[in-house]
N, C-alpha and C positions, 0 to 999 in steps of 0.2 A: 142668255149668258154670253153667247157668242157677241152680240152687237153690244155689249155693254165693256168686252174685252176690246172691240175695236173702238171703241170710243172713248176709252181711259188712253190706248194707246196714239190715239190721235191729240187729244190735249195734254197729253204730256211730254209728243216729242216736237213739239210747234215752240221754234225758238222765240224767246222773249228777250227783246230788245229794249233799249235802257232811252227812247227817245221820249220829248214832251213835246205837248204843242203850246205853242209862243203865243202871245197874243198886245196889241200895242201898250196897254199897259204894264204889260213883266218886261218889255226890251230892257226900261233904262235900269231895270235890279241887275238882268244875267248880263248885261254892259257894264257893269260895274267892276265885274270880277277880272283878277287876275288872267283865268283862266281862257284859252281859246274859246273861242266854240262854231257852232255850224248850223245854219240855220236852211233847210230844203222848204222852200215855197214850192206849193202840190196845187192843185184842186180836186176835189174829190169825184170830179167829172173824170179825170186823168188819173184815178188811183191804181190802174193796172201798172200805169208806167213810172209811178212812184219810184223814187233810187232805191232799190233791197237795201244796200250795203250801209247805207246812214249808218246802222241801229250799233254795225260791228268799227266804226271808229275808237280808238282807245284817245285816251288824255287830252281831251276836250268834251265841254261840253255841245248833247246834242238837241235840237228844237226842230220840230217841223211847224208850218202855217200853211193855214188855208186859205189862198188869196179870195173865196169866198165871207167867209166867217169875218175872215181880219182885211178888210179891203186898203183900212188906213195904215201898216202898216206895208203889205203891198204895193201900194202908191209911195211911202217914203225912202223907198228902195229902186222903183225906177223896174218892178218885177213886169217883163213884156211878154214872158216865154218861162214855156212852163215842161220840165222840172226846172229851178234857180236853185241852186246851191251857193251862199256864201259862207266864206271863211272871214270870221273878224276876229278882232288879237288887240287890246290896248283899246279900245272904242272906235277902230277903225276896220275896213271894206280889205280884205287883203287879197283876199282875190276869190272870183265869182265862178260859178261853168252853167252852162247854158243849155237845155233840150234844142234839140234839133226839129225844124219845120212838121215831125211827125210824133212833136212831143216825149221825143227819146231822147234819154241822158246817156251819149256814149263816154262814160267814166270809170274808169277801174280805183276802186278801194285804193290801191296803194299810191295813185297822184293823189289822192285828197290828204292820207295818212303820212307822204314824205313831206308834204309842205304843214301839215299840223307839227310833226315832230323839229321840222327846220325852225318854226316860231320857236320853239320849246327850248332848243339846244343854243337858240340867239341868247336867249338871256342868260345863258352860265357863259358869255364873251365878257 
């Protein structure tokens, strides 16, 4: 009884984050949208060093890819370094952040969440 208490209580306090993974054929659908969004190119060699924070962005949409799985859409991005975070808006590259030579994404949530809300607040000018 005891491990089956520990074990309800472990799958239900493991937060659930709202990401998908991207794959070259969904670009030009989630491109379409009005809406921002963010795409984290990972590998799953590298999934310790995954960006936690993706999953807690509000008012964009989010995507991860795995420059294994998805190579061609890897390549159309120019992805050298791994974590890649881009930010697109209107079917364009707004701006990108880059892991560090030891595969570290030093990014804090709230640069990725001020430039999502700044696209956001452009368009009510």
């Amino acid at each position: 009884m005891r491990y089956l208490i520990n074990i309800l209580l472990w799958v239900f306090c493991i937060p659930c984050y709202s990401q998908d993974f991207i794959y070259s054929k969904d670009f030009n659908k989630i491109n379409n949208s009005n809406q921002p969004f963010v795409i984290e190119f990972w590998a799953e060699f590298n999934d310790k060093n995954k960006w936690e924070k993706l999953g807690e962005l509000k008012k964009c949409g989010i995507y991860r890819s795995c420059i294994i799985a998805n190579k061609k859409l890897a390549d159309e991005f120019g992805i050298k370094v791994l974590p890649t975070i881009i930010l697109f808006n209107n079917r364009k590259e707004v701006c990108r952040w880059e892991g560090n030579l030891m595969f570290e994404l030093s990014l804090s949530k709230k640069d990725v969440q001020t430039k999502i809300d700044s696209i956001i607040l452009d368009k009510f000018k």
